[in-house]
Chimera marker file (.cmm) of the C-alpha trace (Angstrom):
<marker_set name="trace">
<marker id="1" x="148.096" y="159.043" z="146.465" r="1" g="1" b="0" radius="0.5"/>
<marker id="2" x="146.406" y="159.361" z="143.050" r="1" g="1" b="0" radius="0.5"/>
<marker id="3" x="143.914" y="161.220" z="141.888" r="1" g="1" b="0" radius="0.5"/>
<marker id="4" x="140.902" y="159.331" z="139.714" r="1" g="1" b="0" radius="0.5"/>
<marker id="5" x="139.934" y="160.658" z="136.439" r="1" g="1" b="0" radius="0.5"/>
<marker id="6" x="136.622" y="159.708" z="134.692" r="1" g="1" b="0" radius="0.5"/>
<marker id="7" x="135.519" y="159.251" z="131.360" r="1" g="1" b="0" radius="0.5"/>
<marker id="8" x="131.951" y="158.276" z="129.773" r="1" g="1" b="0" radius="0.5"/>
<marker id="9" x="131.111" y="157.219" z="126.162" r="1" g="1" b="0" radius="0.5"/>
<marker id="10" x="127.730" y="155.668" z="124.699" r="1" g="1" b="0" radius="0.5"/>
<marker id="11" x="127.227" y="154.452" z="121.593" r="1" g="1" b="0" radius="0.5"/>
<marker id="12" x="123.669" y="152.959" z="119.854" r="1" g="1" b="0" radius="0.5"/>
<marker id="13" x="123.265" y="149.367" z="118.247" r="1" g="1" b="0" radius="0.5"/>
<marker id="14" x="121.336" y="147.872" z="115.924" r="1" g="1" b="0" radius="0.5"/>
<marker id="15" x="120.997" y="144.872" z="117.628" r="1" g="1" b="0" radius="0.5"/>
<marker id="16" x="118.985" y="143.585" z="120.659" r="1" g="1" b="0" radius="0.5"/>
<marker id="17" x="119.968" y="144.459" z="124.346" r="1" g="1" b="0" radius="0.5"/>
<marker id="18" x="120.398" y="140.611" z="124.742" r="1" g="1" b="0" radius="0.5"/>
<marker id="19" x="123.005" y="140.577" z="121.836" r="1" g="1" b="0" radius="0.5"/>
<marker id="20" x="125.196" y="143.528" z="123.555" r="1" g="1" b="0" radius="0.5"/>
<marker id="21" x="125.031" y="141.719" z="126.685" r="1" g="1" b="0" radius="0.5"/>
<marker id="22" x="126.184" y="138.643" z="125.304" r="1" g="1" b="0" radius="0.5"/>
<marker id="23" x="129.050" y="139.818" z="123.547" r="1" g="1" b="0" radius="0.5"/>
<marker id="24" x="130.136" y="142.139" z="125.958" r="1" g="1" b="0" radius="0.5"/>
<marker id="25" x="130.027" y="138.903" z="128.714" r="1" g="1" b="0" radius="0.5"/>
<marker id="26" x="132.120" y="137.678" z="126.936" r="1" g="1" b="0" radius="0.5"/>
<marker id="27" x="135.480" y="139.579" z="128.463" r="1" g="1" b="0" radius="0.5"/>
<marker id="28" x="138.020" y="137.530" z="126.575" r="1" g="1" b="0" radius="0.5"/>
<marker id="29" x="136.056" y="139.005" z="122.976" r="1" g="1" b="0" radius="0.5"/>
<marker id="30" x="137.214" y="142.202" z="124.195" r="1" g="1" b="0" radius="0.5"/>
<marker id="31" x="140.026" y="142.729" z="122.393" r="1" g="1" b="0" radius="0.5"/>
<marker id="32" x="138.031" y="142.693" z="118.966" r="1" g="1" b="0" radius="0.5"/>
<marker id="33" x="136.675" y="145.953" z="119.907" r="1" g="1" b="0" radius="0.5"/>
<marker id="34" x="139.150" y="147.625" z="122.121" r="1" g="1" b="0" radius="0.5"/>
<marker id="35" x="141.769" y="149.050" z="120.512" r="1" g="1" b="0" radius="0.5"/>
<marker id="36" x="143.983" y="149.646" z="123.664" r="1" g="1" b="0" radius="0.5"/>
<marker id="37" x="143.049" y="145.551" z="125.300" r="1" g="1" b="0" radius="0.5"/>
<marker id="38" x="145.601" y="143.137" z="124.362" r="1" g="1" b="0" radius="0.5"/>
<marker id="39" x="144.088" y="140.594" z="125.871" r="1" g="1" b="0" radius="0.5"/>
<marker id="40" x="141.717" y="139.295" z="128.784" r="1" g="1" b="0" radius="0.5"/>
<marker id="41" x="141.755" y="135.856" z="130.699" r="1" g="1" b="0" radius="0.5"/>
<marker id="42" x="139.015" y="134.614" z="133.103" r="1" g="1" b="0" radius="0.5"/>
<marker id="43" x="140.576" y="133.077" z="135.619" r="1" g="1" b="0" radius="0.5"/>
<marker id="44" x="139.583" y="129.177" z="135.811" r="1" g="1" b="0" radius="0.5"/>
<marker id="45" x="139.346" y="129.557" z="139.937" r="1" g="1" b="0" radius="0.5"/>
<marker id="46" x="137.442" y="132.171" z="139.799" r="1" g="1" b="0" radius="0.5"/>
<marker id="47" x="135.018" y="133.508" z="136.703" r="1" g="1" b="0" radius="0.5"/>
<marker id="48" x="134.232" y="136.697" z="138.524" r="1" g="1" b="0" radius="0.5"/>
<marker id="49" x="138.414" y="137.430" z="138.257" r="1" g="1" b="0" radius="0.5"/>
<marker id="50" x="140.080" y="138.271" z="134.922" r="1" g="1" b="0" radius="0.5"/>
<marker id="51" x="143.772" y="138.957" z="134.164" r="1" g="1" b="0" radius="0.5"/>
<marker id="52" x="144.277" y="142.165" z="131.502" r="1" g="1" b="0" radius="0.5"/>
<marker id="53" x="146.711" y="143.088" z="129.583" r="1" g="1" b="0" radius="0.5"/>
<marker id="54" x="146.851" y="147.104" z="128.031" r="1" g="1" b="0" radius="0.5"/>
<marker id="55" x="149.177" y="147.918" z="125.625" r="1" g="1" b="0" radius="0.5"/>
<marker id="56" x="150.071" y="150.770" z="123.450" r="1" g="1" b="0" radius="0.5"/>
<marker id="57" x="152.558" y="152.791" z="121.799" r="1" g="1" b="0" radius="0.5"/>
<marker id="58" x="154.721" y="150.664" z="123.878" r="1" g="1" b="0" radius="0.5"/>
<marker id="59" x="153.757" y="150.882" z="126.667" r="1" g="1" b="0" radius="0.5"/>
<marker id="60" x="152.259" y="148.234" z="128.722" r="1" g="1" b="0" radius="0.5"/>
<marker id="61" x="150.308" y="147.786" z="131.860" r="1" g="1" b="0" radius="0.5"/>
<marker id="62" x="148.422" y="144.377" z="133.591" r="1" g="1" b="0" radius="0.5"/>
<marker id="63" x="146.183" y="144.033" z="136.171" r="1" g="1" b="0" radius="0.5"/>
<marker id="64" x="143.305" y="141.659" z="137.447" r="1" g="1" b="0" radius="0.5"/>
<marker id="65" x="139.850" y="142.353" z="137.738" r="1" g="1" b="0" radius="0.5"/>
<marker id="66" x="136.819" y="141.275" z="139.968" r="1" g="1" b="0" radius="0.5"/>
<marker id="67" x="133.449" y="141.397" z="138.390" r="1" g="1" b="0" radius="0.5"/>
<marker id="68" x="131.333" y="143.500" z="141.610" r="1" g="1" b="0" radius="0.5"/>
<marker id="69" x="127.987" y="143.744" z="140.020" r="1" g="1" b="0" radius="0.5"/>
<marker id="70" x="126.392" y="142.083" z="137.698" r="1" g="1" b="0" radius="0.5"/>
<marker id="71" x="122.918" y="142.019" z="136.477" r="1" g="1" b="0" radius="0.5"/>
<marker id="72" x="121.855" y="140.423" z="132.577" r="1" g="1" b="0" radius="0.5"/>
<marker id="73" x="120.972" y="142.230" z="129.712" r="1" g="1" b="0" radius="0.5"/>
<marker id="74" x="121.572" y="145.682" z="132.120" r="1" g="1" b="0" radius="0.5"/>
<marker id="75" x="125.614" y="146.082" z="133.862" r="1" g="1" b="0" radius="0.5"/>
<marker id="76" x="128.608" y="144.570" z="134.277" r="1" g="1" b="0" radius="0.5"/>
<marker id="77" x="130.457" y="146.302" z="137.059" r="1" g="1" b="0" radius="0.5"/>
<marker id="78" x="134.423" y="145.643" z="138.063" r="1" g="1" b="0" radius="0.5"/>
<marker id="79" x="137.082" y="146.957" z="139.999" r="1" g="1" b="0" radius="0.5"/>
<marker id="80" x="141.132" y="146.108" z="139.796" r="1" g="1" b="0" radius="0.5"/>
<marker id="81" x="142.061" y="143.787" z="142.719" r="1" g="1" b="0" radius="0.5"/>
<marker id="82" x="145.800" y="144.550" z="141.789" r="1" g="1" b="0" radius="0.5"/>
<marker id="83" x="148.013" y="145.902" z="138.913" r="1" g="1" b="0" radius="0.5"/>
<marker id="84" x="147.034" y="149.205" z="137.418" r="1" g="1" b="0" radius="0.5"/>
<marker id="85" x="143.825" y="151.119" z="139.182" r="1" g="1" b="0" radius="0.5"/>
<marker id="86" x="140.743" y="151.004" z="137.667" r="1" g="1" b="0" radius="0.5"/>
<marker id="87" x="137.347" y="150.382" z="138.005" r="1" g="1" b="0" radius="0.5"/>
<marker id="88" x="134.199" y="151.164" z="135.738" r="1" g="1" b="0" radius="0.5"/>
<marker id="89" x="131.079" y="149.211" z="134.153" r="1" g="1" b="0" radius="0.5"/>
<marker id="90" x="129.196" y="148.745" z="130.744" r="1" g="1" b="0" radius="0.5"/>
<marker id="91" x="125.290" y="149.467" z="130.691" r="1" g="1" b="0" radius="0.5"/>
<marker id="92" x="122.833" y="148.159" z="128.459" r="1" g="1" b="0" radius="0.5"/>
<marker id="93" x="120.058" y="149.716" z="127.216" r="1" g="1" b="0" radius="0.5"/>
<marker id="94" x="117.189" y="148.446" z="125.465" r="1" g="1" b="0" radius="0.5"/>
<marker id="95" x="115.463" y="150.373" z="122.705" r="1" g="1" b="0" radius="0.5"/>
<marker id="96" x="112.867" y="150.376" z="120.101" r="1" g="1" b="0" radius="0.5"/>
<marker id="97" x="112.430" y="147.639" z="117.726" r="1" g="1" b="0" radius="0.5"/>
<marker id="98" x="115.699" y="145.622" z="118.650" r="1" g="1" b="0" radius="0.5"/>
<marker id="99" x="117.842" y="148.291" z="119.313" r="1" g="1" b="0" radius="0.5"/>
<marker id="100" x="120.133" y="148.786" z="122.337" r="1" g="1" b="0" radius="0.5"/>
<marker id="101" x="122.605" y="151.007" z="123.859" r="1" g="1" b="0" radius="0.5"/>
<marker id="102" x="125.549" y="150.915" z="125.630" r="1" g="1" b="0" radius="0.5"/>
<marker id="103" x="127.346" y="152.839" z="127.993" r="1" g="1" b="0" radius="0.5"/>
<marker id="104" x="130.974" y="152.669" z="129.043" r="1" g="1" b="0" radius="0.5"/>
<marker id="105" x="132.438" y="154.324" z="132.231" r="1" g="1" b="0" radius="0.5"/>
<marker id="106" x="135.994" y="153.953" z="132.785" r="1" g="1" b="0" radius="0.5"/>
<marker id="107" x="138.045" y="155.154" z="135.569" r="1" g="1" b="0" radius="0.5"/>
<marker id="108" x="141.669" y="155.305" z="136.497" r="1" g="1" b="0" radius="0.5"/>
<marker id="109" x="143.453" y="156.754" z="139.161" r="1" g="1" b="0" radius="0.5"/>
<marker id="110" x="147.059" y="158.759" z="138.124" r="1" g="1" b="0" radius="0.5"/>
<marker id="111" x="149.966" y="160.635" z="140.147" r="1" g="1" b="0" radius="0.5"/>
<marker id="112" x="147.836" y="163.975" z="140.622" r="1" g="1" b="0" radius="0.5"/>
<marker id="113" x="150.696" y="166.133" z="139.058" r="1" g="1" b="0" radius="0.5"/>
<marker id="114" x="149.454" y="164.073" z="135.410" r="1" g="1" b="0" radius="0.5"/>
<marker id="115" x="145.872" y="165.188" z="136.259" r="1" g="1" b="0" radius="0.5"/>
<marker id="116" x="147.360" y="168.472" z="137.360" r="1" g="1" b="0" radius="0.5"/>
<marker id="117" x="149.562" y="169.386" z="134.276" r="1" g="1" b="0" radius="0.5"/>
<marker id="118" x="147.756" y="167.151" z="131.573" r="1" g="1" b="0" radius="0.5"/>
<marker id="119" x="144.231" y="166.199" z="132.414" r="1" g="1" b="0" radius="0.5"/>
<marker id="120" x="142.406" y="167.884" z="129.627" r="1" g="1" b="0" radius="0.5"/>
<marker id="121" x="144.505" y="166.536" z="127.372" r="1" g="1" b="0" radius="0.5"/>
<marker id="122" x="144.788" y="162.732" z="128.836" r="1" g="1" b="0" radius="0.5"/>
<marker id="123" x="141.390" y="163.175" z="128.848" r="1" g="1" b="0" radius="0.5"/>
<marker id="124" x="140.349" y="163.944" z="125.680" r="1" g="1" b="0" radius="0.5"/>
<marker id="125" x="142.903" y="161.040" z="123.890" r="1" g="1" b="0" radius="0.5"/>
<marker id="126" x="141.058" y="158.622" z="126.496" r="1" g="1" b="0" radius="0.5"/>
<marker id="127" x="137.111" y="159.191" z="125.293" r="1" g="1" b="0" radius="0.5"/>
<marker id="128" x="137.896" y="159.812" z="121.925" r="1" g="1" b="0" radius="0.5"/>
<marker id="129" x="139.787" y="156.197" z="122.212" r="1" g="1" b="0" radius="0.5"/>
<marker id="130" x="137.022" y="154.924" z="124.077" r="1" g="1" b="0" radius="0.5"/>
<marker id="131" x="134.636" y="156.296" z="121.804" r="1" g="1" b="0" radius="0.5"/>
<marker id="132" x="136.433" y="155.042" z="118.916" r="1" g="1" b="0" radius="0.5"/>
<marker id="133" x="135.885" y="151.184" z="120.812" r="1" g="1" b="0" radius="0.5"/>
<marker id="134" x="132.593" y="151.950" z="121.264" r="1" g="1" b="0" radius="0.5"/>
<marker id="135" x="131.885" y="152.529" z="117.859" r="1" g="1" b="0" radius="0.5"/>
<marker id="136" x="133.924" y="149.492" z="116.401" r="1" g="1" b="0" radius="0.5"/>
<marker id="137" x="131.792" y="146.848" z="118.832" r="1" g="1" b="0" radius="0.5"/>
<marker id="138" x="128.450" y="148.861" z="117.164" r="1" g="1" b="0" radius="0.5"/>
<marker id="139" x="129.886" y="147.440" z="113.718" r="1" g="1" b="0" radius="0.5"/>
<marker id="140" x="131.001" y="143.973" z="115.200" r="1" g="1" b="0" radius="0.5"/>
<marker id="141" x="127.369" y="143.376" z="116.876" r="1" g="1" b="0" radius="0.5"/>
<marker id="142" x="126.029" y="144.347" z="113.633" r="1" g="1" b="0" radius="0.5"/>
<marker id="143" x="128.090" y="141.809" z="111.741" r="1" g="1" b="0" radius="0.5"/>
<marker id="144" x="127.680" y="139.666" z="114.484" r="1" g="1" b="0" radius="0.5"/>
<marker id="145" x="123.346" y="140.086" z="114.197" r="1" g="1" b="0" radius="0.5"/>
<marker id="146" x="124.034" y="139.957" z="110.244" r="1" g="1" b="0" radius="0.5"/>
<marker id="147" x="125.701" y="136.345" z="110.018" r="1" g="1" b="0" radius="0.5"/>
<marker id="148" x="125.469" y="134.635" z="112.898" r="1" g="1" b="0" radius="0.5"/>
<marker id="149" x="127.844" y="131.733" z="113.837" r="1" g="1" b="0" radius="0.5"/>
<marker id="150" x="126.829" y="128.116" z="112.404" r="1" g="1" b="0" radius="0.5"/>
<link id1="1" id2="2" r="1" g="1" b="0" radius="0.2"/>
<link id1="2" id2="3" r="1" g="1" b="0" radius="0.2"/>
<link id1="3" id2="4" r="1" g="1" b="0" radius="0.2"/>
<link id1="4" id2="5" r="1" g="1" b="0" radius="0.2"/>
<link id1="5" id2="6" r="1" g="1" b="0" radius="0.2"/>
<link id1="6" id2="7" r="1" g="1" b="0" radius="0.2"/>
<link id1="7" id2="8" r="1" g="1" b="0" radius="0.2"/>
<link id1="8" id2="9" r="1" g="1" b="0" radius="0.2"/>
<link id1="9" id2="10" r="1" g="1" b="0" radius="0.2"/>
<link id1="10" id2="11" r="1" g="1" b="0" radius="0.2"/>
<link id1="11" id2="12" r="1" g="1" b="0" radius="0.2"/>
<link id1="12" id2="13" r="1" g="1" b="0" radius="0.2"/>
<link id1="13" id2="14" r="1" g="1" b="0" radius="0.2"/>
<link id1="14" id2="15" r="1" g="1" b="0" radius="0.2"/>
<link id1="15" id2="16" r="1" g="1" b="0" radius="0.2"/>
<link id1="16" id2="17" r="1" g="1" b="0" radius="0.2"/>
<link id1="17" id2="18" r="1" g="1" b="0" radius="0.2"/>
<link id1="18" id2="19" r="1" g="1" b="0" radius="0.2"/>
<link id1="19" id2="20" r="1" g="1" b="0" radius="0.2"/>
<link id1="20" id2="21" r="1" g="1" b="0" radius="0.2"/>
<link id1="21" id2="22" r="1" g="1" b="0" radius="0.2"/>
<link id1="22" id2="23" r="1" g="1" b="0" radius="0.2"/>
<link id1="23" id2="24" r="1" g="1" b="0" radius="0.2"/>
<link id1="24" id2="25" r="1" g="1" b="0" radius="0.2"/>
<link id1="25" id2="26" r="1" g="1" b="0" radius="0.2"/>
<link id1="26" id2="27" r="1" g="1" b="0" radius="0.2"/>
<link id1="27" id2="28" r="1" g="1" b="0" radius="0.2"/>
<link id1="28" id2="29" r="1" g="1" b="0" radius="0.2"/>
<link id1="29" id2="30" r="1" g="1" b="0" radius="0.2"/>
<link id1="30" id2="31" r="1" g="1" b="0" radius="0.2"/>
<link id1="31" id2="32" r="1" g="1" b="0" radius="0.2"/>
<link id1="32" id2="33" r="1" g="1" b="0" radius="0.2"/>
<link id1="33" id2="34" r="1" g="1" b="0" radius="0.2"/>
<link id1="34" id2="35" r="1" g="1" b="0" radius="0.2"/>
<link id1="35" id2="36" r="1" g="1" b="0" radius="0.2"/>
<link id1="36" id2="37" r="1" g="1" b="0" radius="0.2"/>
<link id1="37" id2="38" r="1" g="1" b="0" radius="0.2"/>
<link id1="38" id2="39" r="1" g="1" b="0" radius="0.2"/>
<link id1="39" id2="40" r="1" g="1" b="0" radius="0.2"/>
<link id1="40" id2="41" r="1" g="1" b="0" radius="0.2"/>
<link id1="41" id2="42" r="1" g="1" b="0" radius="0.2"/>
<link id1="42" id2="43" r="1" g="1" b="0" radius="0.2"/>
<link id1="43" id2="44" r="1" g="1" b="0" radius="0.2"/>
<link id1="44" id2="45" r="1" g="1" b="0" radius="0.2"/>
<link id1="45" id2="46" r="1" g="1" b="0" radius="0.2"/>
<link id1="46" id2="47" r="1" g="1" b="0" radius="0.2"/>
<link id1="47" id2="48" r="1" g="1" b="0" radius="0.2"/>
<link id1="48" id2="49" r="1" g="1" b="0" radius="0.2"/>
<link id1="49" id2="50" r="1" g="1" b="0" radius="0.2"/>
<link id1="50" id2="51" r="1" g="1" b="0" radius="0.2"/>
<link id1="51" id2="52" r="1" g="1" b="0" radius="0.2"/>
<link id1="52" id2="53" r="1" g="1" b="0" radius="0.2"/>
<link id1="53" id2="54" r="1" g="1" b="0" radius="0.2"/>
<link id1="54" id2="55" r="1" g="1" b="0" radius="0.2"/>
<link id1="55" id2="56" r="1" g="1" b="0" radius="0.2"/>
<link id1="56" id2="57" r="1" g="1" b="0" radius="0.2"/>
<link id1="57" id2="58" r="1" g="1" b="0" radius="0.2"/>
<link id1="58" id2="59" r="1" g="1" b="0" radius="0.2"/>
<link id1="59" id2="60" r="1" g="1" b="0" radius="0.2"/>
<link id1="60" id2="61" r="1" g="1" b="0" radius="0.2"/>
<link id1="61" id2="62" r="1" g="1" b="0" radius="0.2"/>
<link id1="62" id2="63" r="1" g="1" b="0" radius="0.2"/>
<link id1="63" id2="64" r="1" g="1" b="0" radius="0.2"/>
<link id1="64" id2="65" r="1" g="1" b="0" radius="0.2"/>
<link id1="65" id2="66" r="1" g="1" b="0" radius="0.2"/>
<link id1="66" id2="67" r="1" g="1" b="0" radius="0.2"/>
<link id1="67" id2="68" r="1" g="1" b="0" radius="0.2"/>
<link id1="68" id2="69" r="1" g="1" b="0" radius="0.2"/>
<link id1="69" id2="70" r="1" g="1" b="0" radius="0.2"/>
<link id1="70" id2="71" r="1" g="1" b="0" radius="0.2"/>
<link id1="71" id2="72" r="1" g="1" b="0" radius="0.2"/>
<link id1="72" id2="73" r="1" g="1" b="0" radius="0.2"/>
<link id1="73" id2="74" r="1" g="1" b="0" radius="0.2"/>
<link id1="74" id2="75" r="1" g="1" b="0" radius="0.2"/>
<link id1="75" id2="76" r="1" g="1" b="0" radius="0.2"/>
<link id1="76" id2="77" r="1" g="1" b="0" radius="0.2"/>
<link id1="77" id2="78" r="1" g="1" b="0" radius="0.2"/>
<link id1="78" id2="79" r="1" g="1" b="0" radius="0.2"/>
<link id1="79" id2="80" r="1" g="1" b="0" radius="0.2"/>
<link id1="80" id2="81" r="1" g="1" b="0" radius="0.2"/>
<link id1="81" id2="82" r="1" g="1" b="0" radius="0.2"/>
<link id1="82" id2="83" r="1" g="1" b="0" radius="0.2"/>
<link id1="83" id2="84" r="1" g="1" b="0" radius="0.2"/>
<link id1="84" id2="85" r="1" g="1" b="0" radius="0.2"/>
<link id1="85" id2="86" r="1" g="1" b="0" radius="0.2"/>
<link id1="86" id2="87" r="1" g="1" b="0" radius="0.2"/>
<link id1="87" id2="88" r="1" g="1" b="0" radius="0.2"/>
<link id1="88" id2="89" r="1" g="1" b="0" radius="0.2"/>
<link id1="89" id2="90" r="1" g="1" b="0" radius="0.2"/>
<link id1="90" id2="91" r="1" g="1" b="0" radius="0.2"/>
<link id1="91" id2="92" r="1" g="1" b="0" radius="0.2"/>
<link id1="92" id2="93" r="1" g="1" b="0" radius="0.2"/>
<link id1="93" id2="94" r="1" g="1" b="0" radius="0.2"/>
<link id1="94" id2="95" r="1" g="1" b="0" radius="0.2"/>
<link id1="95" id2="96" r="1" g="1" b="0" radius="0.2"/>
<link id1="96" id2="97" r="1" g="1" b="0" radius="0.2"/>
<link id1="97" id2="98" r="1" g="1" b="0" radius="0.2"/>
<link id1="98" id2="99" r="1" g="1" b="0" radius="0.2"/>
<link id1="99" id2="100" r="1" g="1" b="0" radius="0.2"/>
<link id1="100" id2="101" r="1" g="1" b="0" radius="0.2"/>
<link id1="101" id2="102" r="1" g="1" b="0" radius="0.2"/>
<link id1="102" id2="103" r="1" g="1" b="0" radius="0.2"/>
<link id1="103" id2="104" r="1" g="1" b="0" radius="0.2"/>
<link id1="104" id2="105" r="1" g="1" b="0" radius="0.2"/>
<link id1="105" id2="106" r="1" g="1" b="0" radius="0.2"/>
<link id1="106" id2="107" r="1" g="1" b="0" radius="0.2"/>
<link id1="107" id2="108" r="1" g="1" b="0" radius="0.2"/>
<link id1="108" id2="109" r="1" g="1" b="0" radius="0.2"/>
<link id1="109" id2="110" r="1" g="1" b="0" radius="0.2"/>
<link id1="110" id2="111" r="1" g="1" b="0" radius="0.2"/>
<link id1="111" id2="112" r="1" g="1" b="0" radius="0.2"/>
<link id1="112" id2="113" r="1" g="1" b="0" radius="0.2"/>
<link id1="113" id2="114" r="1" g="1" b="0" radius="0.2"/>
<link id1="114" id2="115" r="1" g="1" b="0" radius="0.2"/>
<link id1="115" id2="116" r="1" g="1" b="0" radius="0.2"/>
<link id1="116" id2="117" r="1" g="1" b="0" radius="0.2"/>
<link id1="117" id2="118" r="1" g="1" b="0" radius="0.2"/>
<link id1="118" id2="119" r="1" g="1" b="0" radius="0.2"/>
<link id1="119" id2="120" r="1" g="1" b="0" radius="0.2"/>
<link id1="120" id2="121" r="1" g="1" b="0" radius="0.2"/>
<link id1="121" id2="122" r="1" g="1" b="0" radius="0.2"/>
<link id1="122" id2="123" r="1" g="1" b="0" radius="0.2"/>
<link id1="123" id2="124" r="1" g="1" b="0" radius="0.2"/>
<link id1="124" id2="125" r="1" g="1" b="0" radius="0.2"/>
<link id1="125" id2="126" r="1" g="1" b="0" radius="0.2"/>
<link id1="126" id2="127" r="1" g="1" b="0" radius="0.2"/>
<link id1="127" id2="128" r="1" g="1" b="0" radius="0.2"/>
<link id1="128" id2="129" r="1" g="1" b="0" radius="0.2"/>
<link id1="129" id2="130" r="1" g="1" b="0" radius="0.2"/>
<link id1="130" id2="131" r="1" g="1" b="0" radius="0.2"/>
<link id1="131" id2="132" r="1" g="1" b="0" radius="0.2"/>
<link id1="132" id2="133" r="1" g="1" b="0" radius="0.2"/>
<link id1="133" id2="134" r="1" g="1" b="0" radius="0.2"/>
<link id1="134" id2="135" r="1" g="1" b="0" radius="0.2"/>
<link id1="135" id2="136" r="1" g="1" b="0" radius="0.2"/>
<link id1="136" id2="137" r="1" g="1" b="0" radius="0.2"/>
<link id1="137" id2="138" r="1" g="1" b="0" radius="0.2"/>
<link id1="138" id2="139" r="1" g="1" b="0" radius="0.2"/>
<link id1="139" id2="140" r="1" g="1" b="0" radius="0.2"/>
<link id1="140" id2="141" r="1" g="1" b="0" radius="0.2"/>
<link id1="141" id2="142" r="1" g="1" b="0" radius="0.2"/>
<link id1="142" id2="143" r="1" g="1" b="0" radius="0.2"/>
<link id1="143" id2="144" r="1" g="1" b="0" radius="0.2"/>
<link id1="144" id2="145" r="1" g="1" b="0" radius="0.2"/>
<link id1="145" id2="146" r="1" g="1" b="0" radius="0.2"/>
<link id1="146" id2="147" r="1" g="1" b="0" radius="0.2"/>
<link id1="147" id2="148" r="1" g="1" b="0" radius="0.2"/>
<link id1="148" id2="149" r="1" g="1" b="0" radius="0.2"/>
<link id1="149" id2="150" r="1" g="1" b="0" radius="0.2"/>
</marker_set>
């Protein structure tokens, strides 16, 4: 049995809450952003199920996802139905004069002698990579706002 570890980032935008949802929604942007995402598919059955693909430094891990709770301009919510175990959500926030922020929460579960002997240091790679994501959808949604499409 694994053991889950938890990680948190926010980051502030320059743009609406409404334009953080929106991109965000859209899973199969994700990869723009997130460095780690190779790629995401909604599933044509289903919208609420997406197929992802990590990869990194070689390695490379899949799983699908179900979409548990959603609610506009304010969370998406998922879980892994199979693959690699994971479950989290993005927040929105709206503030001041068209500004928003955004929270990620990520969680995984691992063997617990990897949380045992290298937690801290999992850890830490994991925000600041998160963090890092974060921080390149900020610039992205500000492009985005800057020239939107045509």
């Amino acid at each position: 049995m694994g053991e889950w570890l938890d990680h948190s980032v926010l980051v502030d935008v320059d743009v609406p809450v409404e334009t953080s949802w929106e991109l965000w929604s859209d899973l199969e942007q994700m990869p723009r952003w997130m460095k780690w995402i190779d790629s995401v598919k909604i599933s044509e059955a289903d919208p609420d199920i997406s197929e992802w693909k990590l990869a990194s430094r070689g390695l490379e891990f899949t799983w699908r996802s179900k979409i548990t709770n959603l609610a506009t301009n304010q969370i998406i919510q998922w879980e892994a139905i199979d693959g690699l175990p994971n479950r989290g959500a993005i927040r929105f926030y709206d503030r001041k004069a068209g500004q928003s922020s955004v929270k990620l929460t990520v969680s995984y579960s691992v063997p617990a002698v990897i949380k045992w002997m290298d937690g801290l240091f999992l850890g830490r790679l994991v925000e600041a990579t998160l963090q890092e994501d974060l921080n390149r959808f900020r610039d992205y949604a500000t492009a985005a706002k800057q020239s939107p499409p045509a």
